[in-house]
C-alpha positions in Angstrom: 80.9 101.2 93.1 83.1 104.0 92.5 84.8 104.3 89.4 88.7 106.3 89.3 89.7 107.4 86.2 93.5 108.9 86.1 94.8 111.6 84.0 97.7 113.9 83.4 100.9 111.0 82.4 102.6 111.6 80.0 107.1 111.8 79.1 108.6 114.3 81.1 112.3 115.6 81.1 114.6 115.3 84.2 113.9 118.1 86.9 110.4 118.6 85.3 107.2 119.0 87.1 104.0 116.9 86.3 100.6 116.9 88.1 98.4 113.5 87.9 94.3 113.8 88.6 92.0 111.3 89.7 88.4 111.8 89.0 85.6 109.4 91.0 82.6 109.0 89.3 80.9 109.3 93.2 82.1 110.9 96.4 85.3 110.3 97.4 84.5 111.3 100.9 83.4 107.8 101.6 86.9 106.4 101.2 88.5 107.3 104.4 92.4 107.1 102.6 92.9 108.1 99.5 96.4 107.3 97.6 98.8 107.4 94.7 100.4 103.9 94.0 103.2 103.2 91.1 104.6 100.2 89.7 108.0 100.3 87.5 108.6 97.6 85.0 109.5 94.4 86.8 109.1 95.8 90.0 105.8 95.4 92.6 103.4 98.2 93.3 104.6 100.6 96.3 102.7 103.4 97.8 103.5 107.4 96.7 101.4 109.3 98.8 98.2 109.0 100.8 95.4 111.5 102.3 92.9 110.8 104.9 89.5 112.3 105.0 91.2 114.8 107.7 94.1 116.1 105.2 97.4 113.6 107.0 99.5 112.6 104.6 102.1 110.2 104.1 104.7 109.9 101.8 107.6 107.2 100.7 111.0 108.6 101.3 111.7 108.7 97.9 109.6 111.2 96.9 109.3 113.5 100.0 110.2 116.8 99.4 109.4 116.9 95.6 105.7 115.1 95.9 102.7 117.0 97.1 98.9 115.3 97.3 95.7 116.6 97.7 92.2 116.0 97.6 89.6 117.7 96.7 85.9 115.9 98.5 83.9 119.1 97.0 85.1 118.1 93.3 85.4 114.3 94.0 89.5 114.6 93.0 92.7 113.6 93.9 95.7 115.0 92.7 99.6 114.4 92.7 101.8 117.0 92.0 105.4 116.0 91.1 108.5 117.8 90.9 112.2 117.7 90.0 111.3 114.7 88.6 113.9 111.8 88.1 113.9 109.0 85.7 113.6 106.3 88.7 110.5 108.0 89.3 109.1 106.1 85.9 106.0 104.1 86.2 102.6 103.5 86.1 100.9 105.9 88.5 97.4 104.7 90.0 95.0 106.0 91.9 93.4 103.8 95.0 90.7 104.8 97.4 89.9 102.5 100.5 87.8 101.3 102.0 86.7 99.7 99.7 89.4 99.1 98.0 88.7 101.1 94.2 91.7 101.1 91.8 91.8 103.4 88.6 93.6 102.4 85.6 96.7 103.9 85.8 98.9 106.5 83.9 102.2 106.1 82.6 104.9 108.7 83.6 107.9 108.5 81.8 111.0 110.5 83.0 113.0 110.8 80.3 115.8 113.2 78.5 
């Protein structure tokens, strides 16, 4: 089964830019979806952003516009690229690929002044 490991969290001011990885231990171009998920203290897991084997993506409406995802099938990555961050956007970030389901981790992101 492939493994997702996450990288790139970390504390992050207001307004700032942050960009989150996810390396596979396989090929990612098995998964037909691949996505960013987050979960805030308290709260359930949503969906962030999602990429299909063709390149459509999706996004929740509260981070379209400052969100960007990509994958990379060559390099067995998927990365999220965030900007003007806002402290509402604090959480644990995961990685999922499906189907199968696989589930990294997670990294925390903490927006914070």
């Amino acid at each position: 089964q492939v493994q997702l490991v996450e990288s790139g969290g970390g504390l992050v001011q207001p307004g700032g830019s942050l960009r989150l990885s996810c390396a596979a231990s396989g090929s990612i171009s098995s998964f037909y979806a691949m996505s960013w998920y987050r979960q805030a203290p308290g709260k359930q897991r949503d969906l962030v952003a999602l990429i299909t084997r063709e390149g459509t993506t999706t996004f929740a409406d509260s981070v379209k516009g400052r969100f960007t995802i990509s994958r990379d099938n060559a390099k067995n990555t998927v990365s999220l690229q965030m900007k003007n961050l806002k402290p509402e956007d604090t959480a644990v970030y995961s990685c999922h690929g499906a189907p199968p389901d696989a589930w990294g981790q997670g990294t925390l992101v903490t927006v914070s002044s």
